[in-house]
Biopython code that builds the backbone (N, CA, C, O; Angstrom):
import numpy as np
from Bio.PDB.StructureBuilder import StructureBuilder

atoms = [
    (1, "UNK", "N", (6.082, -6.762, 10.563)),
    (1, "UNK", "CA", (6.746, -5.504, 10.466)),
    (1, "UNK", "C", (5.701, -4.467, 10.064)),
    (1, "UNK", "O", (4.756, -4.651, 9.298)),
    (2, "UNK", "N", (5.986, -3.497, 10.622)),
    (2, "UNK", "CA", (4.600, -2.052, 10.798)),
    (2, "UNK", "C", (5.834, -0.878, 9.647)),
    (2, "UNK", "O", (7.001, -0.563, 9.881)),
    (3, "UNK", "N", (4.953, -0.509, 8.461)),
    (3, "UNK", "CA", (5.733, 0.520, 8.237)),
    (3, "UNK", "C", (4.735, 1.402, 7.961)),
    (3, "UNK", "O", (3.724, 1.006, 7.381)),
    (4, "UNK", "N", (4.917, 2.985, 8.416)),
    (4, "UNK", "CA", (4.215, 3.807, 8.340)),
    (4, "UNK", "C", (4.710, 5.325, 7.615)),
    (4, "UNK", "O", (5.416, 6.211, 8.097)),
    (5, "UNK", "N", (4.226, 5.261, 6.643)),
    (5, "UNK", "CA", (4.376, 6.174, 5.346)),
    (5, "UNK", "C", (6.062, 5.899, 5.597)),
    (5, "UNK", "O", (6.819, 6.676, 6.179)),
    (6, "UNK", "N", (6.361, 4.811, 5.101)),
    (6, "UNK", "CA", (7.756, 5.070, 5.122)),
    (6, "UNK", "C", (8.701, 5.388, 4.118)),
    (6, "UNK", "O", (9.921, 5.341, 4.277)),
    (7, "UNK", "N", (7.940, 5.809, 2.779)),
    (7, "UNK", "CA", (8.448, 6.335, 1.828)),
    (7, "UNK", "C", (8.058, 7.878, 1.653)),
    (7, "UNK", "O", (8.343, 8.625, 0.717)),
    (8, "UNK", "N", (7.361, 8.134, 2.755)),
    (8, "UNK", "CA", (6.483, 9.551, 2.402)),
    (8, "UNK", "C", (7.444, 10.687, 2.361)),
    (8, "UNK", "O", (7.115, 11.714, 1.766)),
    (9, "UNK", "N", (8.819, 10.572, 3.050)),
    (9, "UNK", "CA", (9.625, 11.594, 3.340)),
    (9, "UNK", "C", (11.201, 11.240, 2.826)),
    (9, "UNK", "O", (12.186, 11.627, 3.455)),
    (10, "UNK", "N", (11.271, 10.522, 1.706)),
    (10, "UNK", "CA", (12.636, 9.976, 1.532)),
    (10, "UNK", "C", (13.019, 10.402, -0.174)),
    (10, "UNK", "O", (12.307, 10.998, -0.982)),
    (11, "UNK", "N", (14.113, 9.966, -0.305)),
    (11, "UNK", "CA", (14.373, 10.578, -1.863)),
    (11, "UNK", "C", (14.041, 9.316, -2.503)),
    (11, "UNK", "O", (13.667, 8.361, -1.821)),
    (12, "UNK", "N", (14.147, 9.250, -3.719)),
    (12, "UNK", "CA", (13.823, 8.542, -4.654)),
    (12, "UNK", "C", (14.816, 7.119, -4.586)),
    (12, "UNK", "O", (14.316, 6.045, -4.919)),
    (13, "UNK", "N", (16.218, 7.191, -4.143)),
    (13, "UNK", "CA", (16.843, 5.940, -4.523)),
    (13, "UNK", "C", (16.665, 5.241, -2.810)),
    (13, "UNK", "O", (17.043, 4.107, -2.515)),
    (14, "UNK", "N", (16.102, 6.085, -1.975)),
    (14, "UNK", "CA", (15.432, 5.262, -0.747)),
    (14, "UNK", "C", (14.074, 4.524, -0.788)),
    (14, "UNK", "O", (13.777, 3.510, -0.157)),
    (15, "UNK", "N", (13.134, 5.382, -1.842)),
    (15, "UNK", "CA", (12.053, 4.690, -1.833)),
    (15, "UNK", "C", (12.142, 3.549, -2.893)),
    (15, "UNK", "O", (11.218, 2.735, -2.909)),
    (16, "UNK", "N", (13.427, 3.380, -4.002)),
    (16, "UNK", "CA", (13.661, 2.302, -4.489)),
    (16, "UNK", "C", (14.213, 1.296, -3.660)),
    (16, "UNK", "O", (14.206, 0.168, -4.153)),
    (17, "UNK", "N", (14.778, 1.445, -2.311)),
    (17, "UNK", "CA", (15.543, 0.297, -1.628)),
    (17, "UNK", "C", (14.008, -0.010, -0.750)),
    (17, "UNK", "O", (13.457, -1.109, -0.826)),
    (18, "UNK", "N", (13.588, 0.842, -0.138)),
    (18, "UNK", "CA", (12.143, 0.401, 0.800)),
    (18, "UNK", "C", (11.463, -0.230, -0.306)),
    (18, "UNK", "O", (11.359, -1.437, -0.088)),
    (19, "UNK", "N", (11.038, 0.065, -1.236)),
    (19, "UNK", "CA", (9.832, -0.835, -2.085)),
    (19, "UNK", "C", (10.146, -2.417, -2.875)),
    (19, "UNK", "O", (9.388, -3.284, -3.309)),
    (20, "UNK", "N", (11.818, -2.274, -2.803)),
    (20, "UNK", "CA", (12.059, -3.794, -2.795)),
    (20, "UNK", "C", (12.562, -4.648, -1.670)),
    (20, "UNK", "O", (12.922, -5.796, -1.929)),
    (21, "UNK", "N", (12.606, -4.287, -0.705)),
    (21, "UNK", "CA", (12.599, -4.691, 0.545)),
    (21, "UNK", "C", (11.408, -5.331, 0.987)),
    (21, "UNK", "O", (11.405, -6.393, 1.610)),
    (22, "UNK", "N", (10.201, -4.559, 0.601)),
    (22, "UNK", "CA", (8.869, -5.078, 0.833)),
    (22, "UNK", "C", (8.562, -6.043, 0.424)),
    (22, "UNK", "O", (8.067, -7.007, 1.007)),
    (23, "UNK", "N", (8.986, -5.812, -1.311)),
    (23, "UNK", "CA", (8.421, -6.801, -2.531)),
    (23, "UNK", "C", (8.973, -7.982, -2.254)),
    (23, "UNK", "O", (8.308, -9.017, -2.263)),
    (24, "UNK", "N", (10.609, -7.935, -1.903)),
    (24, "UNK", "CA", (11.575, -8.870, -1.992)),
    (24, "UNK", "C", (12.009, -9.616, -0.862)),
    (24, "UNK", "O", (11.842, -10.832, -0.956)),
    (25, "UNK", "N", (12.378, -9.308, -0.111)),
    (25, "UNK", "CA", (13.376, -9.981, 1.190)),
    (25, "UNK", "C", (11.705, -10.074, 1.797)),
    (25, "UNK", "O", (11.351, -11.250, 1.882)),
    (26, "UNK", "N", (10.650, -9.095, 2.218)),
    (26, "UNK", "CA", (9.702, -9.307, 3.137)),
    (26, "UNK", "C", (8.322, -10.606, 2.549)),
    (26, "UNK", "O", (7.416, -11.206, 3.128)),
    (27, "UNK", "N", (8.699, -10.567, 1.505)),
    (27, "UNK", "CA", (7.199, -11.295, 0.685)),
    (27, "UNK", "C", (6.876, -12.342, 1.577)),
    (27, "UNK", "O", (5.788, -12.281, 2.149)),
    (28, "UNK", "N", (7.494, -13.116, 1.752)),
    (28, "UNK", "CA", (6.833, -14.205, 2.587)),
    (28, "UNK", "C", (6.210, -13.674, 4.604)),
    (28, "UNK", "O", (5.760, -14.398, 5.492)),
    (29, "UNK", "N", (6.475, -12.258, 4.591)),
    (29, "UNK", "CA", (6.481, -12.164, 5.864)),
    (29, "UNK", "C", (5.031, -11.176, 5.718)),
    (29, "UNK", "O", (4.592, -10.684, 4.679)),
    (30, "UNK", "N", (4.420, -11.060, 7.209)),
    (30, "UNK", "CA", (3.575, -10.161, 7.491)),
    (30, "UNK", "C", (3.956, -8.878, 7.427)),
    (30, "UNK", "O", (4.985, -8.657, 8.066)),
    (31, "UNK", "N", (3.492, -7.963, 6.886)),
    (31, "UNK", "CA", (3.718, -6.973, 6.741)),
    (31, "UNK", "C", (2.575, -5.861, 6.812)),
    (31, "UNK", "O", (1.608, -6.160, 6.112)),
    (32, "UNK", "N", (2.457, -4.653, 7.489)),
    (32, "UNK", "CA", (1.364, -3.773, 7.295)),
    (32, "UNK", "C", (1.937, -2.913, 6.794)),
    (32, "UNK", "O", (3.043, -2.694, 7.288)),
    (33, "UNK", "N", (1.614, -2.238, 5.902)),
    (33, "UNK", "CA", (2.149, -0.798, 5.179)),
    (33, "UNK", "C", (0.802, 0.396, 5.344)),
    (33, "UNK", "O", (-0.325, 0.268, 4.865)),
    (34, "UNK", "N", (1.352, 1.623, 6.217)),
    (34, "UNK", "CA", (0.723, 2.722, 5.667)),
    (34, "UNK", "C", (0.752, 3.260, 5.143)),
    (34, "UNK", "O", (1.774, 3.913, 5.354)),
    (35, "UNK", "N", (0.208, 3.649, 4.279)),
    (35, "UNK", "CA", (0.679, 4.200, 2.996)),
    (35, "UNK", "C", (-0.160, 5.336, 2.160)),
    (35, "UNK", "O", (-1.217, 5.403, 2.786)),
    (36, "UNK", "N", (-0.228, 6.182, 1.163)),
    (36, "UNK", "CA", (-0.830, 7.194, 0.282)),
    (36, "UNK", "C", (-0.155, 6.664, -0.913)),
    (36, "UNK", "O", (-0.547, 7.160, -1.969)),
    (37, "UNK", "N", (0.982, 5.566, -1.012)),
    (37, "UNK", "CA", (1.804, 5.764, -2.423)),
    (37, "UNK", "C", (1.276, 4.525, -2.835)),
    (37, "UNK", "O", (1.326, 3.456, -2.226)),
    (38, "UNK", "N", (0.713, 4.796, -4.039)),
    (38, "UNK", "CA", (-0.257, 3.784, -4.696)),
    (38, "UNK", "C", (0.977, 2.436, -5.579)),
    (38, "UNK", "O", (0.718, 1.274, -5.892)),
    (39, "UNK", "N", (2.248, 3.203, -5.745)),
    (39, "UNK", "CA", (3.545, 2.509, -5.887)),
    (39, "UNK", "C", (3.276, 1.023, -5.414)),
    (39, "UNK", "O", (3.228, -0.082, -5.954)),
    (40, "UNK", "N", (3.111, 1.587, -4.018)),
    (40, "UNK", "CA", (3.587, 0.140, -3.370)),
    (40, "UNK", "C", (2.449, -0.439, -2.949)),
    (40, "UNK", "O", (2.728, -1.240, -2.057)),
    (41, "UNK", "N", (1.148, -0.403, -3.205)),
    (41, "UNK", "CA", (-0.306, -1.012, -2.987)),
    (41, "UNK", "C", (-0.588, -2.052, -4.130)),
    (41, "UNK", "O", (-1.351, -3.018, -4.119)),
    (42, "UNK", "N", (0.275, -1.565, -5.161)),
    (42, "UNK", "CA", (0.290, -2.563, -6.390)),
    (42, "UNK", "C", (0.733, -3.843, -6.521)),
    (42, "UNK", "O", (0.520, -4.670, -7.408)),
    (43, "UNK", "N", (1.641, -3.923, -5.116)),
    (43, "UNK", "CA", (2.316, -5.071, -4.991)),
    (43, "UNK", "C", (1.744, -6.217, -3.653)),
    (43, "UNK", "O", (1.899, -7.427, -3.485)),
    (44, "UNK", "N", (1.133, -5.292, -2.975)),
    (44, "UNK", "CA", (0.428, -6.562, -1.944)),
    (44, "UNK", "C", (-0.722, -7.018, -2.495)),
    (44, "UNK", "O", (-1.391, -6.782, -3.501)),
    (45, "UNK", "N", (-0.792, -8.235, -0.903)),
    (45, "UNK", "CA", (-1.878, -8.903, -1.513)),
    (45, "UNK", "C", (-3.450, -8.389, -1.370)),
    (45, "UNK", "O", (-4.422, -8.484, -2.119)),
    (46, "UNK", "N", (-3.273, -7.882, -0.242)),
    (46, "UNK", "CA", (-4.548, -7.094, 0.557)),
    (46, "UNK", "C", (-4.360, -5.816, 0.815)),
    (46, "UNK", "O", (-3.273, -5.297, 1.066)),
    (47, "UNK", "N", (-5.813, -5.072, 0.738)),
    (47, "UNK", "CA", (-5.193, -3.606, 1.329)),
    (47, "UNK", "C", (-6.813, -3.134, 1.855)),
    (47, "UNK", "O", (-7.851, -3.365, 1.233)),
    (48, "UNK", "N", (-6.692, -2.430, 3.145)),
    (48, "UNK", "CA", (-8.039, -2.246, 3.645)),
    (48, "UNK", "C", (-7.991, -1.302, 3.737)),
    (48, "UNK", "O", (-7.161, -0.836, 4.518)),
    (49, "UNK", "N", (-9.068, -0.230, 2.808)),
    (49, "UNK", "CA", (-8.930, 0.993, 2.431)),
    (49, "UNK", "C", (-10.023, 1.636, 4.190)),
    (49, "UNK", "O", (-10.813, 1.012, 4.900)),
    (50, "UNK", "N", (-9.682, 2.597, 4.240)),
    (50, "UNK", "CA", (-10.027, 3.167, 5.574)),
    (50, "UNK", "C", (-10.992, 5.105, 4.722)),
    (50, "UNK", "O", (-10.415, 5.878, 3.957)),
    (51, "UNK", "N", (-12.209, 5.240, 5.170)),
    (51, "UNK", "CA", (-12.422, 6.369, 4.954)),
    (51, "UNK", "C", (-13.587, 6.451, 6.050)),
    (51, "UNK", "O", (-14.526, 5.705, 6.326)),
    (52, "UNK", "N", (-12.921, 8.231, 6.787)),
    (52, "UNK", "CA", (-13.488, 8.830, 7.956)),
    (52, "UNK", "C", (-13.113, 7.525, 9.135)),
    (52, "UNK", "O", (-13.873, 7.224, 10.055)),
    (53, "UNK", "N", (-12.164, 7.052, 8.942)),
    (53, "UNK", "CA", (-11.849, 6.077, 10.246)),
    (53, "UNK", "C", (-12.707, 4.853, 10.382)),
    (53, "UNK", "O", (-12.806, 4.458, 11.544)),
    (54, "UNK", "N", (-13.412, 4.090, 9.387)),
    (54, "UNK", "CA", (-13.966, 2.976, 9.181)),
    (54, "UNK", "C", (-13.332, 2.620, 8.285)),
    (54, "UNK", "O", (-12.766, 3.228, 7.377)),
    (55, "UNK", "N", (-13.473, 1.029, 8.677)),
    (55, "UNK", "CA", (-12.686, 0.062, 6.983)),
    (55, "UNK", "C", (-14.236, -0.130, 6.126)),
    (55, "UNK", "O", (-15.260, -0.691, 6.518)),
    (56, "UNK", "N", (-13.947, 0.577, 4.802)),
    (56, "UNK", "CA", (-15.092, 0.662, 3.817)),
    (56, "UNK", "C", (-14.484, -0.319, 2.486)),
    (56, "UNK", "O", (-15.094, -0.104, 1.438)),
    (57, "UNK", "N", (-13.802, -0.955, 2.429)),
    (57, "UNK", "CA", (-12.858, -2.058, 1.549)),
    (57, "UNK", "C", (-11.893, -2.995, 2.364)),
    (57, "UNK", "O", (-11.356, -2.599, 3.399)),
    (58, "UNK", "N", (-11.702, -4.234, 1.858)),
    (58, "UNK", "CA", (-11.191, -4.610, 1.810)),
    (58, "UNK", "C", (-10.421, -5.940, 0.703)),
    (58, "UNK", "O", (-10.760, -7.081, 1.017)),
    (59, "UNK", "N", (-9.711, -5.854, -0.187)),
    (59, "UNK", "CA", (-10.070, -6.439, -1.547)),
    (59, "UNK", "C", (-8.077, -6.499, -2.224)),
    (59, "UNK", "O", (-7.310, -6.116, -1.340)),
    (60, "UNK", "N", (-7.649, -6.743, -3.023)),
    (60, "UNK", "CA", (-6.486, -6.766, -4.138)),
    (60, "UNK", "C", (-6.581, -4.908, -4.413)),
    (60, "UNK", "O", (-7.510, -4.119, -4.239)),
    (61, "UNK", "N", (-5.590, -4.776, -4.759)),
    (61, "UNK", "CA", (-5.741, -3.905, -5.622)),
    (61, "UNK", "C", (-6.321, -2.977, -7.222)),
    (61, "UNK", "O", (-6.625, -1.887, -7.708)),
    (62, "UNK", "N", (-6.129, -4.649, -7.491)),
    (62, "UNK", "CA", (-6.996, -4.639, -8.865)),
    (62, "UNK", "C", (-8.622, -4.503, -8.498)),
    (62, "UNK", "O", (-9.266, -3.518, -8.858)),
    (63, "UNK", "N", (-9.055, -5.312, -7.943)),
    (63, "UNK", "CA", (-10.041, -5.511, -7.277)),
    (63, "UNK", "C", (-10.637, -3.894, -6.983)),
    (63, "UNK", "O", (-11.548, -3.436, -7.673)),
    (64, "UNK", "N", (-10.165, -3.322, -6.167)),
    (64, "UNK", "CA", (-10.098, -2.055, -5.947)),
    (64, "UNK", "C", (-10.684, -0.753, -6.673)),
    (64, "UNK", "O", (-11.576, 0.069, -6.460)),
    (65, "UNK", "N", (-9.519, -1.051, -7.830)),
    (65, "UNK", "CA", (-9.743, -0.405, -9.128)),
    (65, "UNK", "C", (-10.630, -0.375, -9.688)),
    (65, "UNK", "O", (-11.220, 0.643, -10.047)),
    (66, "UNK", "N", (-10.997, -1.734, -9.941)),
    (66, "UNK", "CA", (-12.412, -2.011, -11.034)),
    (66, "UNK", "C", (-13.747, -1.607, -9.824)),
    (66, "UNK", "O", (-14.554, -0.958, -10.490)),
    (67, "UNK", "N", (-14.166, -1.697, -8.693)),
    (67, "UNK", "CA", (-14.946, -1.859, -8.286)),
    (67, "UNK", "C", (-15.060, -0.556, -7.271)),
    (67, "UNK", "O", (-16.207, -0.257, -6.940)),
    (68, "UNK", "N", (-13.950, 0.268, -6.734)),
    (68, "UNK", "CA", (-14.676, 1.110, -5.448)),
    (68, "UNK", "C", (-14.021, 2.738, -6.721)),
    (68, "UNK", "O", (-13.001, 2.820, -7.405)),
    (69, "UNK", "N", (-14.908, 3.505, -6.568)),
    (69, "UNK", "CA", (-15.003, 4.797, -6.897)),
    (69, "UNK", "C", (-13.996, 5.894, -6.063)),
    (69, "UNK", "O", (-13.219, 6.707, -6.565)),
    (70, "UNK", "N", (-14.259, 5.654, -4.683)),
    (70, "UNK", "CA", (-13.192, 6.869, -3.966)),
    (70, "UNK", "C", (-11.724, 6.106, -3.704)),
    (70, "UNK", "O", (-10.761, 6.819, -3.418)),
    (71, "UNK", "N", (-11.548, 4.604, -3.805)),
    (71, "UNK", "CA", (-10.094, 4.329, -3.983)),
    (71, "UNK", "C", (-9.582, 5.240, -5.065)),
    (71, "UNK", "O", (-8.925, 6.260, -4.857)),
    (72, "UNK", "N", (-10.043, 4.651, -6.554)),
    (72, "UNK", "CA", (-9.726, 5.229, -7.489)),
    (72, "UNK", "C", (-9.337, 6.867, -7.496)),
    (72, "UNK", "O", (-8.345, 7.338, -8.052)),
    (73, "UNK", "N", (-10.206, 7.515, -6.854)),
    (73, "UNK", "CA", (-10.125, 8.847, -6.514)),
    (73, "UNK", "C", (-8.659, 9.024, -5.074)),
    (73, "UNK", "O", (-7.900, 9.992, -5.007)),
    (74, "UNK", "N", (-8.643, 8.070, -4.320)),
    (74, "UNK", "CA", (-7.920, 8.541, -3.473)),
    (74, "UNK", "C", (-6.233, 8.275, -4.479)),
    (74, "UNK", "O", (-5.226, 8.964, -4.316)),
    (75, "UNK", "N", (-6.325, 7.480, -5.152)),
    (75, "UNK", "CA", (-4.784, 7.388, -5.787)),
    (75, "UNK", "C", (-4.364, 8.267, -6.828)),
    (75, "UNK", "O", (-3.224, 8.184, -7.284)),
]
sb = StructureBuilder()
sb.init_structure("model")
sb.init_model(0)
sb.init_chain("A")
sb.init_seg("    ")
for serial, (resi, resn, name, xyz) in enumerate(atoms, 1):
    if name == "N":
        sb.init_residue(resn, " ", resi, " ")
    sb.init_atom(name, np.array(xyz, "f"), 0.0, 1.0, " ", f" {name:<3s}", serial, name[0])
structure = sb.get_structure()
């Protein structure tokens, strides 16, 4: 399942039903999320950060945090 900014334009008790949908019913499934909402990056397993249209990461989130400078900056 492809979701693309799919919380970017919704109210708040939608982006509570999309972000446990992800977490919950989808966990065992493939999933790509596009995303800006650092919300829901907290919860996968992988995330391949993209800057100027190259993948310059790919790592956890935590991972992320401790180690790349413009993630940190992009969230």
């Amino acid at each position: 399942m492809i979701f693309d900014e799919a919380t970017s334009n919704v109210d708040t008790s939608s982006k509570i039903i999309i972000n446990n949908l992800i977490n919950n019913k989808l966990r065992e499934k493939t999933v790509i999320a596009i995303t800006h909402s650092s919300e829901l990056l907290k919860y996968v397993d992988n995330i391949i950060f993209l800057n100027e249209n190259k993948v310059t990461e790919y790592s956890s989130f935590n991972e992320l945090l401790k180690e790349n400078k413009d993630y940190k900056f992009a969230i």
